[in-house]
N, C-alpha and C positions, 0 to 999 in steps of 0.2 A: 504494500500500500504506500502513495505517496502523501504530502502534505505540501507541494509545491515544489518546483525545483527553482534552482538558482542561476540566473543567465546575469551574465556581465564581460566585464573586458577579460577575455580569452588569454591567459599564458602562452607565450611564446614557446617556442623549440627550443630557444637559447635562454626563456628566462632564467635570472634569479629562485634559486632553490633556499631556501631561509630551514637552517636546520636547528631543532634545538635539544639541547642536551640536560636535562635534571642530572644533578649529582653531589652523594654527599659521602667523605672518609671511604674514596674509590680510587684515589690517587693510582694505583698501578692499572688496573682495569681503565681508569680512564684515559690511560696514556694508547692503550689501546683502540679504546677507540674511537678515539681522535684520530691515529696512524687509520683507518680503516676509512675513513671521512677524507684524511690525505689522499688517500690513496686510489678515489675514486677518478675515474675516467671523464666523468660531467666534472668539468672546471668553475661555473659560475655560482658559486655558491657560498653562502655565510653563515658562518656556526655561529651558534649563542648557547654559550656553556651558563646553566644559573645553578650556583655554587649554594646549596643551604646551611652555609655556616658550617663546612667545613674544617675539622682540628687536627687532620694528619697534614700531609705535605703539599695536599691539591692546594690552596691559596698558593705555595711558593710555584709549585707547580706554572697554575696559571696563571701569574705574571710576569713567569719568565719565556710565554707563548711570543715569538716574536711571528705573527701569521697578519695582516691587518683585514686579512679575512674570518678571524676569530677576536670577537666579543665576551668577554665575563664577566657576569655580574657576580655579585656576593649578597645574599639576603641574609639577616637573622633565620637563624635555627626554628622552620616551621612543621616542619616534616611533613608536608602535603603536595606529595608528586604534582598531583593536578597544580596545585598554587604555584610550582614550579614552572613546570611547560606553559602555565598562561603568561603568566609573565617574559617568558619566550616569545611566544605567539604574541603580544601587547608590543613588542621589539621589532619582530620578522619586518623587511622590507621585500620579501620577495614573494612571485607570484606563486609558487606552490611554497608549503612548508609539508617538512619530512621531521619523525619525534626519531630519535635516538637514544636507549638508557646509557646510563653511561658504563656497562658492565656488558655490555650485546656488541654486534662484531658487523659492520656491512660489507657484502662482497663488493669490488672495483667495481662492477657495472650497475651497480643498485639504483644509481640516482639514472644514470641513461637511459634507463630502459624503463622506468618509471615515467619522468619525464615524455618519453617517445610514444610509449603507449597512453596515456591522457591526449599530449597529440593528434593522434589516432583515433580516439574515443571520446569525441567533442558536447557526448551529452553527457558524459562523467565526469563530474567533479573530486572523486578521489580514487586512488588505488591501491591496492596492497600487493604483496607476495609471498609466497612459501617463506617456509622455514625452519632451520636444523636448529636440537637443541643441544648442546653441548655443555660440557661439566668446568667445573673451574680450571681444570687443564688444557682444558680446549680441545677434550675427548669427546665424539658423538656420544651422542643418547637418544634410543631408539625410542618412538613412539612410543604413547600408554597400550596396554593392552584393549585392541578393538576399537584402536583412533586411525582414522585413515584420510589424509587428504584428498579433498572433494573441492573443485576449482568451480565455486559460487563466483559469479557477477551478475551484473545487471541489477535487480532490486532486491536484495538480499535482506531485506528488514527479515523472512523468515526465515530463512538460513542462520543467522544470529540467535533469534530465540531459540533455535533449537540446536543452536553449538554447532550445525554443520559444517558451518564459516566458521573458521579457526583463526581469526586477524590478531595479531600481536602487535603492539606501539611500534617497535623498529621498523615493522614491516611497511608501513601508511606512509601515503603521500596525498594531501588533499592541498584544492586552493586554499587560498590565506583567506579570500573571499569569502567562501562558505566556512570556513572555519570560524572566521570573525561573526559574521553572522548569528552563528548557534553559537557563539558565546563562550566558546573553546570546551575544555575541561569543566566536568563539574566539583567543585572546592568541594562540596559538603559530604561527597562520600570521600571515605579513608580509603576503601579499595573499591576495584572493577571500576574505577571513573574511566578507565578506556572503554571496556565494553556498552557504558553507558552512550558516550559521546559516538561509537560506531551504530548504532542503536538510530540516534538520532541523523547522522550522517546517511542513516539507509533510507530513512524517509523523505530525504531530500532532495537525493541523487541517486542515479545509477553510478554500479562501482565497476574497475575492469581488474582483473587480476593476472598476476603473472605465475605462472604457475612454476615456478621456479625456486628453490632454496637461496636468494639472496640475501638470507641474516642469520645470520648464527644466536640465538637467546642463549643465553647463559644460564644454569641451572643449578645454583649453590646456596652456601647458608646464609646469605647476605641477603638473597630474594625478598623483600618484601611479604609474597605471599606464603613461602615458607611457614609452615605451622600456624597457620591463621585460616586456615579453612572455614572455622566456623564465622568467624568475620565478617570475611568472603560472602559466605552463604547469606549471611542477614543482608548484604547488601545489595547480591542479587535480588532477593526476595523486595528491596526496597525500590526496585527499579523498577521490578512487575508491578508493584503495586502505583509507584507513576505512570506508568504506561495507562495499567486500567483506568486509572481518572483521568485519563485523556478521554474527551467525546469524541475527537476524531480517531480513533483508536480501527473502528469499523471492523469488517468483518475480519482481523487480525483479534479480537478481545478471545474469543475460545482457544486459540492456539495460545494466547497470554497465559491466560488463567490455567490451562495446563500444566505449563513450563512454570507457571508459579508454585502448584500445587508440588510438583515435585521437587524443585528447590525447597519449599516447604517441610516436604517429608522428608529429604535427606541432611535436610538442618534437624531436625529433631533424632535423628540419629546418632549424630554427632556424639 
């Protein structure tokens, strides 16, 4: 289901790609991937590393970035990823923005072929891609038991509720446009504000996907979601229950109120 799309001044082939990085006490990881960001093939592009009061070596770190294509901010210690990346996005000067954690890895060709395919795909306003997960060593890790990549685009508002679409941060590239729009990140949840914000990006737009591994997620103790499941779950469950008091919700509410119920019951399992 849609709730309107967004038409405006089109991105160019060679736009400005506006990338932004959350990051806190990541200093070595994020030396990473930053190199990975260097390292890509699309040249025009601007990092906006926002530092959340960092106490290991990241502040020395990044002031010693001589890149005048890298920006760092430094906030007080909020601990709210989303308040992070908005404050990014509130920054970005270019015509797509791409999120990066600062612990996750981009292949060289991630942003060009992102870019090219938006291009390509002129009623879409965002896109994602595949993606491998790997261990703090930068060893593969093979899929959950009975997860299988399924290459959703086009309207994927239900592919999302029901997890078929598998979209991870690193992976997204949307205009700044639409992203400005809906308001970026939502601050008030603690977790799943990405899935929330894809959620609402699917109602807006058609998505085109690359069906390729170009990001490596990283999968260690430092994770965020790391033993917070039950968290997790209430948040979900707080998303469905946004969703359903939307009036324009239409004949998307039964497939809601499913996918809630069982968020539901697997939170009370917990």
């Amino acid at each position: 289901m849609t709730t309107g799309v967004t038409t405006g001044p089109t991105p160019t082939r060679t736009s400005l790609v506006s990338i932004v990085v959350p990051t806190y006490n990541r200093h070595s990881l994020l030396r990473a991937a930053i190199a990975s960001v260097l390292a890509q093939s699309y040249h025009n592009w601007e990092l906006i590393i926002v530092d959340d009061g960092s106490t290991d070596e990241t502040p020395l770190f990044l002031a010693a970035l001589a890149d005048e294509r890298i920006r760092a901010i430094t906030l007080p210690r909020c601990g709210n990823p989303a308040r992070l990346r908005n404050v990014g996005l509130e920054l970005a000067r270019g015509g797509y923005v791409a999120f990066l954690d600062s612990d996750d890895l981009w292949m060289p060709t991630k942003l060009e072929q992102q870019v090219a395919a938006l291009q390509a795909a002129p009623r879409c306003s965002w896109c994602y891609t595949f993606f491998d997960r790997i261990d703090q060593d930068g060893t593969a890790v093979p899929l959950p038991p009975g997860r299988r990549w399924t290459a959703c685009q086009g309207w994927i508002f239900h592919d999302l509720l029901t997890v078929t679409a598998w979209v991870a941060t690193p992976a997204v590239m949307v205009t700044r446009e639409l992203a400005t729009e809906l308001g970026g990140f939502d601050e008030s949840l603690q977790y799943s504000e990405d899935f929330e914000l894809w959620l609402r990006l699917s109602r807006k737009s058609e998505v085109v996907v690359l069906p390729a591994p170009l990001v490596q997620v990283r999968q260690h103790g430092g994770n965020l979601w790391r033993g917070n499941e039950v968290k997790i779950l209430e948040c979900w469950v707080s998303v469905y229950d946004r969703l359903l008091a939307d009036p324009s919700l239409g004949r998307s509410r039964p497939l809601c109120r499913r996918q809630r119920a069982r968020a539901a019951a697997y939170l009370a399992d917990r």
